[in-house]
C-alpha positions in Angstrom: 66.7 156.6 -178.9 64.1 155.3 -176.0 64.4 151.7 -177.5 68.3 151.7 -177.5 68.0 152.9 -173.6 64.8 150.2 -173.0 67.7 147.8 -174.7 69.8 148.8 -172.6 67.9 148.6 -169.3 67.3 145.1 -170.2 70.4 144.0 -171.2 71.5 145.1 -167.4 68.6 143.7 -165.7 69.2 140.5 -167.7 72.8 140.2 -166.3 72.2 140.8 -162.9 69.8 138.0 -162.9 72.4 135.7 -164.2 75.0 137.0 -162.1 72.3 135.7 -158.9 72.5 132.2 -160.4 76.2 132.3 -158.7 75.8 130.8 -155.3 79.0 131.3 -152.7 79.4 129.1 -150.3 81.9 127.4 -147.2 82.5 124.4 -147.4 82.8 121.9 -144.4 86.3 122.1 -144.3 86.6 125.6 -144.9 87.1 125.9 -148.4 85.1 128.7 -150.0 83.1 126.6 -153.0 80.9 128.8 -156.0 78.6 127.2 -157.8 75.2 127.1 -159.5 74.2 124.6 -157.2 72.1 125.5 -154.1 74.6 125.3 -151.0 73.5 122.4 -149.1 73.5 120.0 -152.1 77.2 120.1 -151.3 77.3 120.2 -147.6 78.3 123.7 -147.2 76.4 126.6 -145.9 75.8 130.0 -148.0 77.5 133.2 -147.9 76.5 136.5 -148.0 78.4 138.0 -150.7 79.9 141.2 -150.1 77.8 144.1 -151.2 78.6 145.9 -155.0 80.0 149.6 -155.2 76.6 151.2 -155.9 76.5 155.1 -157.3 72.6 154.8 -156.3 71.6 155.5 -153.4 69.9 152.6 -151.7 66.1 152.2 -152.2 65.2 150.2 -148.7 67.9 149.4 -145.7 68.3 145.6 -145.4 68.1 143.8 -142.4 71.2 142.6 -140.8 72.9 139.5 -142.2 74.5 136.8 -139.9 78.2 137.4 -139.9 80.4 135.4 -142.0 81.4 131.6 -140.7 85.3 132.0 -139.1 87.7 130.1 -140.5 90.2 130.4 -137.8 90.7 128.6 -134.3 89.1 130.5 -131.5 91.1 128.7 -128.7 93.7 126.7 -128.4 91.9 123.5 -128.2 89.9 124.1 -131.9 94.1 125.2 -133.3 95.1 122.5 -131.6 92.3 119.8 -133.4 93.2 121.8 -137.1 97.0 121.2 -136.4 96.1 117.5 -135.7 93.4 117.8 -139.0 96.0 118.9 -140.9 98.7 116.2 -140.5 95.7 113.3 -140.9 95.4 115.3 -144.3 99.0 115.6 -144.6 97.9 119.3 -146.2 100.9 121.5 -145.8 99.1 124.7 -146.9 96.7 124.2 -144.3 99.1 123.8 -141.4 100.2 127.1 -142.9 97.0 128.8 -142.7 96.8 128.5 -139.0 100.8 129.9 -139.0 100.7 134.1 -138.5 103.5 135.0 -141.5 103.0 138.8 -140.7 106.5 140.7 -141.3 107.5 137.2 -142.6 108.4 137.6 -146.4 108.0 135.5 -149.3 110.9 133.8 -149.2 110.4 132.8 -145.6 107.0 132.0 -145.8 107.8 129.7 -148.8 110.4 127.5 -146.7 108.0 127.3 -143.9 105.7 125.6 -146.2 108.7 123.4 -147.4 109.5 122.7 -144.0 105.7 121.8 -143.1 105.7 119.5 -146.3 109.1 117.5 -144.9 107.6 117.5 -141.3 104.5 116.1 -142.1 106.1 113.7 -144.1 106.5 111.8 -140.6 104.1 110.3 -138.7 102.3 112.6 -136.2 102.9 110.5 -132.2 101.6 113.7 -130.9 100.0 117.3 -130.2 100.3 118.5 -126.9 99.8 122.0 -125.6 102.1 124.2 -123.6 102.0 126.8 -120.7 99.5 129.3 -119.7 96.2 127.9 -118.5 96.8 124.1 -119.9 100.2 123.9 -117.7 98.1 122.3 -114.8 96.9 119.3 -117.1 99.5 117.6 -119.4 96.1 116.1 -120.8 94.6 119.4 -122.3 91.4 117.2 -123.9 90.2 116.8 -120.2 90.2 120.7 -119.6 87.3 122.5 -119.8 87.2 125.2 -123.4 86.5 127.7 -120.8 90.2 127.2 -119.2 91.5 127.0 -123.3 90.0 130.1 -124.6 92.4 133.0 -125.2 91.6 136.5 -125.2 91.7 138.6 -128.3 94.7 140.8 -128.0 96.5 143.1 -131.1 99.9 141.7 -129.4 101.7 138.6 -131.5 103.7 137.8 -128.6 102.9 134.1 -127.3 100.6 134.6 -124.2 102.0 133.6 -121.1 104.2 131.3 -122.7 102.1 128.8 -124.4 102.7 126.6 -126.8 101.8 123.7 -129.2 104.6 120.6 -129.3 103.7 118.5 -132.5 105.9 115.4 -132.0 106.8 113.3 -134.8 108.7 110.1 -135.7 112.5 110.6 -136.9 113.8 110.7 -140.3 116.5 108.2 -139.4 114.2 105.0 -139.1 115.6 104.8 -135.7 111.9 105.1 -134.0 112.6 107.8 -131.6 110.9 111.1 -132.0 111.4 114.5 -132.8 109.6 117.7 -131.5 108.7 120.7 -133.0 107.1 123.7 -131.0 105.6 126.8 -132.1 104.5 129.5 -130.0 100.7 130.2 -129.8 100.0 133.7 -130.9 96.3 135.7 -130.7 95.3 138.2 -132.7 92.4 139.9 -134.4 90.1 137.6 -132.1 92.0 134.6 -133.4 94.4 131.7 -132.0 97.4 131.2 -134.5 100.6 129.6 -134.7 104.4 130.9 -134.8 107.3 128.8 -135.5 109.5 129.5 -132.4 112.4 131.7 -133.5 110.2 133.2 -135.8 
């Protein structure tokens, strides 16, 4: 009986050590990456993974990690550079993970994405910001990111009416261009878009 339970124990210990081997990581762009390579080897910086359901109590309390890297824009310069990002990348899903879908459902959030995929099938002329505190400047890469930042606020109303424009060339071939806005949304400490309308 005490060598099936001494099998046991290290049978567990052995697979927790392999389990460590696991390293989770961000990538540059993002991306989370896992792999049995250390972190930096592919330009990405580790992450703490979350900690396991324990029945135990804990033996020792550990020091406190460094939070997690944010993946969202901050202001609306950083949302505006990821919308621009994006369209060099011509990555639909990304332009939809700066888009807030709350109380959108699936079948909306699915023809955004379409939609996304047909605009950036266009070439990008420009993104421009909107309203608030960049109305003073049309040029809102001269402003200050102290003028850009937005306050973190539980409302999804656009703030003071700002917006992003992303102008693009027509379908038509005819060379003139086509704007799209969306409304510039903050919430949970974040800057997002929202289709106007939406």
């Amino acid at each position: 009986m005490r060598i099936a339970l001494l099998l046991l124990l290290l049978l567990t210990v052995s697979a927790a050590k392999a389990q460590g081997d696991i390293h989770r990581c961000m990538g540059a762009d993002g991306i989370p990456v896992f792999t049995d390579r250390v972190c930096t080897d592919l330009n990405a910086k580790p992450v703490m993974p979350a900690p396991a359901a324990s029945v135990h109590a804990p033996v020792e309390q550990q020091p406190a990690q460094a939070p997690a890297a944010v993946t969202c824009a901050a202001d609306l310069k950083q949302l505006k550079q990821a919308v621009i990002d994006a369209f060099a990348e011509r990555n639909p899903n990304r332009l939809a993970g700066l888009t807030l879908w709350s109380g959108d459902g699936k079948e909306e959030v699915v023809a955004g994405i379409r939609y996304f995929n047909r605009l950036m099938s266009r070439p990008l002329i420009e993104v421009k910001s909107i309203g608030g505190a960049s109305s003073a400047s049309d040029h809102d890469d001269d402003a200050d990111a102290s003028s850009l930042s937005l306050s973190a606020s539980p409302n999804q109303t656009p703030a003071h009416g700002e917006a992003l424009v992303v102008q693009t060339e027509s379908d038509d071939g005819s060379g003139a261009s086509v704007q799209t806005h969306f409304d510039v949304v903050h919430r949970s400490g974040c800057v997002w878009l929202r289709p106007q309308g939406g």
